[in-house]
C-alpha positions in Angstrom: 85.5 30.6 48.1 85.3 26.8 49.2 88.2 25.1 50.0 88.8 21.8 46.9 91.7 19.5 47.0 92.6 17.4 44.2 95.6 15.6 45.3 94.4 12.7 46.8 95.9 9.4 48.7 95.9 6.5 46.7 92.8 3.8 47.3 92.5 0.3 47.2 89.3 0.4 44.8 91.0 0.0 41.1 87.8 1.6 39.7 88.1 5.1 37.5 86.6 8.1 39.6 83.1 8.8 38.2 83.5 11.7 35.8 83.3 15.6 36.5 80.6 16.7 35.1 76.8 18.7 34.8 75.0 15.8 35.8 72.0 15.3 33.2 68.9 14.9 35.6 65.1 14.4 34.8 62.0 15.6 36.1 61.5 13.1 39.0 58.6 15.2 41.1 55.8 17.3 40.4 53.8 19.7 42.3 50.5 19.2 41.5 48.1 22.3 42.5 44.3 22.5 41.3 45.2 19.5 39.0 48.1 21.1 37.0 52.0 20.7 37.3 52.5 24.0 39.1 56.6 22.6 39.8 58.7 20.2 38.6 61.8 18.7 40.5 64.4 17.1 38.8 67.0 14.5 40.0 68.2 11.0 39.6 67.3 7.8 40.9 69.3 4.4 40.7 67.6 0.9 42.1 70.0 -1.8 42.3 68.9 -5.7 42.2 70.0 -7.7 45.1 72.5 -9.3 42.5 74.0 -5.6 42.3 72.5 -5.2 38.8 70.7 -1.9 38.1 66.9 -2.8 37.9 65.6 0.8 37.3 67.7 4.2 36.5 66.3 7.7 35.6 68.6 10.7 35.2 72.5 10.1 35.9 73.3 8.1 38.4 77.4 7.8 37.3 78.2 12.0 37.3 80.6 12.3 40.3 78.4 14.4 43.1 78.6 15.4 46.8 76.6 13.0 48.7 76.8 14.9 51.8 75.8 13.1 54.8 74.3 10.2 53.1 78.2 9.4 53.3 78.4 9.1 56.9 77.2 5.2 57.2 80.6 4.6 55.2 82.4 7.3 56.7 81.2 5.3 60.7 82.9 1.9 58.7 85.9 4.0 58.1 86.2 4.8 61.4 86.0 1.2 62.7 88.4 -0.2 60.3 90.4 3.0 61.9 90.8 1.8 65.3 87.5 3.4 66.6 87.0 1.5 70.3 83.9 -0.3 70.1 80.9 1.4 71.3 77.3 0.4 71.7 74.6 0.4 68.8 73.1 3.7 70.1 76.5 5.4 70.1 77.7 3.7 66.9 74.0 4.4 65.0 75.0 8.3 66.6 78.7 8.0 65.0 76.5 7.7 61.3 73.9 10.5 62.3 72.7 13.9 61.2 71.1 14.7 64.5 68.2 16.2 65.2 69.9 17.9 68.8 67.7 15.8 70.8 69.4 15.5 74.9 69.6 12.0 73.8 72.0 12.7 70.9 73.8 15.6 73.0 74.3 13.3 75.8 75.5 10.1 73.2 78.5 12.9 71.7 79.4 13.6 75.4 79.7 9.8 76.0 81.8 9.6 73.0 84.1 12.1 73.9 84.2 10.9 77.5 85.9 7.6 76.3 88.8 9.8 74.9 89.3 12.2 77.9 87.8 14.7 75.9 85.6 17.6 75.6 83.0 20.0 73.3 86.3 22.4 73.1 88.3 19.4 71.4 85.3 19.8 68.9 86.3 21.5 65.3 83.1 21.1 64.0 80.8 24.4 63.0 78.4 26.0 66.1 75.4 25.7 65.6 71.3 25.2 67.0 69.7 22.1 67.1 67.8 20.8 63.5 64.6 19.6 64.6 62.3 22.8 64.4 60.6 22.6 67.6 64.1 21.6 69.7 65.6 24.6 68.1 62.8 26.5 69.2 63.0 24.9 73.1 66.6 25.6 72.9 66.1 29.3 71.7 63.5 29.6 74.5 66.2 28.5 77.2 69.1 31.4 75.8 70.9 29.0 74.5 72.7 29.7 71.4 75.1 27.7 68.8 77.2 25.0 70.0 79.7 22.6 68.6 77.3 19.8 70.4 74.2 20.4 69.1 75.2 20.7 65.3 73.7 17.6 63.8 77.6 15.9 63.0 78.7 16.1 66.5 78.4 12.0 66.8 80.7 11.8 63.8 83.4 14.5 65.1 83.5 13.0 68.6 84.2 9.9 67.0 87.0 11.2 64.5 88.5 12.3 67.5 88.6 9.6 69.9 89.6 7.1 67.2 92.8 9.8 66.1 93.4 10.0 70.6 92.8 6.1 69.9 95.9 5.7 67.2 98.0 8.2 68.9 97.3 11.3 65.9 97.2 14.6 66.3 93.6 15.9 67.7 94.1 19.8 66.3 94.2 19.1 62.8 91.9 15.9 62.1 89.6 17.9 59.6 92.6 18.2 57.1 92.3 16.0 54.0 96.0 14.9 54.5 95.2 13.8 58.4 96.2 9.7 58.6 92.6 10.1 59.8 90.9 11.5 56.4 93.0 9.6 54.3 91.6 6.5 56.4 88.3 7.7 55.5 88.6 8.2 51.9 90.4 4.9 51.7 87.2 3.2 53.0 84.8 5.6 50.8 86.4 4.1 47.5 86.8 0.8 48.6 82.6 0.4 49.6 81.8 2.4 46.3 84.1 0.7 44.0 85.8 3.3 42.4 88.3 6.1 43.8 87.4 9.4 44.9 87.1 12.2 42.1 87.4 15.0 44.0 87.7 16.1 48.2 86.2 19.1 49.3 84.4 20.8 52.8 81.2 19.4 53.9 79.1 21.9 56.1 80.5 20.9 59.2 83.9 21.3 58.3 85.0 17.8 57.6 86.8 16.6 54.0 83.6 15.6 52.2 84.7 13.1 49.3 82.6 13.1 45.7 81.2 9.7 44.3 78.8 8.7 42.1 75.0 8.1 42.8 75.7 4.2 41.7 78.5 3.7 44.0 77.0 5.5 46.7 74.2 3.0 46.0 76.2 0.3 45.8 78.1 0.9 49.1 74.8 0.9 50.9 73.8 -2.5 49.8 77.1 -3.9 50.9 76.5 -2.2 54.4 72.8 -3.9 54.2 74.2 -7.0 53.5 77.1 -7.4 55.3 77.8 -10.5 58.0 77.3 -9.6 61.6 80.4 -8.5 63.4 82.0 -6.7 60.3 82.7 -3.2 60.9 79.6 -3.3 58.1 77.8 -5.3 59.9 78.0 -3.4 62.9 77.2 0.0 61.5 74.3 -1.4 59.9 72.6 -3.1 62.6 73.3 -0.3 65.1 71.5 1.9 62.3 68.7 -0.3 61.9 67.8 -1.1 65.7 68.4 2.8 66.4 67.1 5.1 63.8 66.1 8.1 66.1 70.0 8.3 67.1 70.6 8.3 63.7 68.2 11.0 62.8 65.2 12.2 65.6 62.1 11.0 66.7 60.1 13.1 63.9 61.8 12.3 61.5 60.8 10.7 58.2 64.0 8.6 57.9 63.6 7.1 61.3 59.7 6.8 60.7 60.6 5.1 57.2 63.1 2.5 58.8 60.6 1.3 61.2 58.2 0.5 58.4 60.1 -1.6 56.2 61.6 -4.4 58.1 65.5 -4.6 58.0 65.7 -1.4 56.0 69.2 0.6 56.0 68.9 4.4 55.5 70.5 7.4 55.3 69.8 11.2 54.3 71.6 13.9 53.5 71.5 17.6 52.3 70.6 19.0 49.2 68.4 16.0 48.2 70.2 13.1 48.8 69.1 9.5 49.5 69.7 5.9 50.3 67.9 3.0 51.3 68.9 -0.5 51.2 67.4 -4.1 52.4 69.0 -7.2 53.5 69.1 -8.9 50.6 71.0 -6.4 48.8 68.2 -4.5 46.8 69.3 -0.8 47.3 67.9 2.8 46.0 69.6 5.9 45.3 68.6 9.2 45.1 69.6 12.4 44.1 67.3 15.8 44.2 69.3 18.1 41.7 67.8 21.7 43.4 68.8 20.2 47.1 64.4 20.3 47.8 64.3 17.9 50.5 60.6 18.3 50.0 61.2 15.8 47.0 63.6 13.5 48.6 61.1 11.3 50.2 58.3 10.8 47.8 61.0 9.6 45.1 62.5 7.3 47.4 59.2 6.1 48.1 58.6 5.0 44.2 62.0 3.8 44.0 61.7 1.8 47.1 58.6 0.8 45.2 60.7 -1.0 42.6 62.1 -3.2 45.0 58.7 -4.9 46.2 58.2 -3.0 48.9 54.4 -2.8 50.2 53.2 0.2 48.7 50.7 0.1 51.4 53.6 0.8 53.7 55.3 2.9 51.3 51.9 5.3 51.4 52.8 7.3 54.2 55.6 8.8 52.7 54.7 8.4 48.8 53.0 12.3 49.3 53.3 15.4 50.6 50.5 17.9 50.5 49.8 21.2 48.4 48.5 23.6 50.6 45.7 26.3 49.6 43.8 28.2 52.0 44.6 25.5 54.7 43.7 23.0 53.7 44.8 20.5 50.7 44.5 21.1 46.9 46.9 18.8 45.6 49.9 16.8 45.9 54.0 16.5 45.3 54.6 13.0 44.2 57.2 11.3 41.8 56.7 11.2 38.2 54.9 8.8 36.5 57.8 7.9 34.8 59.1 6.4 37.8 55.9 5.2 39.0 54.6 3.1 35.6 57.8 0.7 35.4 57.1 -1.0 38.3 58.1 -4.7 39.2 
């Protein structure tokens, strides 16, 4: 049974926690074989106007949900404002990352560490093999098994425990909600989002993983997108930007999506979950509701879409193919209902 705690720490945002509830999502992808829907995905999808105004909104984008690692940008700011000791873009872009187990992103965690006098066994993070499919593989080749290292949050653990070593905290117990640590974090979570925490549970990887709402999730990314250099925003955001491969891998379609749209912020994370945001403040959401990550991309495509972005660029990654007999015979792409309101 998973671990939930509702007792929280009090926040400095004076917004209502979104509510607890079945979120009411709407088909946002098909799967089109042979010229019929063969699949339907369903989700929500928010696009926020670089005033902060909500330009475009399809399913529910205010149900309180886990945003999983699409939390961590916020998560790296709540480390800063923490005492974190500055580190480099490619460490700090690797502080917000769901790695891919590259050497690269091993060898940025052991740096991390190293600046604490600390190792892999200080880790409390889940074992695990690398993400990217054909690392895992290499790694599998070499008898190498699960490691604390090569689980894709390693950046963010080595950094929760330097910056607890940093403030003089306890190192054994950092995971716990009610760590000076966690309740850091959560304070920062509200404060970016606008509106305190609903409820604190376990993320994958063992650390407290803290429900908002699709909007506030949102929100919180344009503020990171828009933020002045040398804010702990600021920072996190431009390390992010100049280094997507630390903050994902070098095949993957977050970091391949960041270096196609100038000055783009983004961020994915499990079960479906999206966010995109551009320096002026104009920011997408998105939220698959059966965790396909198969869908992720295409919708954030059209919603990106809505924010003038070159569909010509957006192209790419507006499609993934139907396979029949090798070889295409269709297409998964987002609704027309987020495709045909366009501006």
């Amino acid at each position: 049974m998973s671990k939930t705690i509702t007792t929280l720490p009090p926040h400095r945002a004076s917004g209502e926690p979104p509510e607890i509830r079945e979120p009411a999502h709407v088909p946002v992808a098909h799967v089109v074989r042979g010229g019929l829907v063969e699949g339907v995905h369903h989700g929500s999808v928010v696009v926020l106007a670089a005033d902060g105004s909500v330009q475009f909104r399809a399913g529910d984008i205010e149900a309180a949900f886990y945003p999983r690692s699409a939390l961590k940008p916020l998560q790296a700011v709540g480390l800063l404002r923490a005492g974190l000791p500055p580190l480099d873009d490619p460490l700090l872009a690797l502080v917000a990352a769901s790695h891919s187990g590259e050497e690269r992103h091993l060898a940025g965690a052991r740096d991390i560490l190293a600046l604490g006098q600390l190792t892999e066994d200080d880790l409390r993070n889940v074992p695990d093999l690398p993400y990217d499919p054909a690392v895992r593989d290499e790694w599998i080749r070499r008898g190498l098994g699960p490691t604390r290292l090569a689980q894709n949050c390693s950046g963010k653990h080595a950094a929760m425990l330097l910056t607890a070593r940093t403030r003089g905290w306890r190192l054994d117990d950092y995971l716990d909600p009610g760590h000076p640590l966690q309740e850091e974090l959560a304070a920062t979570v509200a404060d970016l989002t606008g509106r305190r925490i609903a409820r604190v549970t376990v993320d994958g990887c063992g650390a407290p993983l803290f429900s908002v709402s699709l909007h506030g999730l949102t929100r919180a990314a344009a503020r990171l997108a828009t933020a002045a250099p040398g804010t702990d925003e600021g920072r996190v955001a431009h390390a992010m930007r100049t280094h997507p491969e630390m903050v994902s891998g070098s095949t993957r379609d977050v970091a391949r999506l960041v270096r196609a749209v100038p000055g783009l912020l983004a961020k994915d994370g499990f079960e479906g979950v999206q966010i995109a945001a551009l320096p002026d403040g104009r920011a997408v959401g998105v939220k698959i509701a059966d965790g396909a990550d198969r869908a992720r991309m295409p919708v954030t495509a059209a919603a990106l879409a809505h924010c003038g972005v070159d569909p010509d660029v957006l192209a790419p990654f507006a499609a993934a193919p139907v396979i029949g007999g090798g070889a295409p015979v269709g297409a998964l792409r987002a609704t027309e209902a987020l495709t045909s309101h366009r501006t």
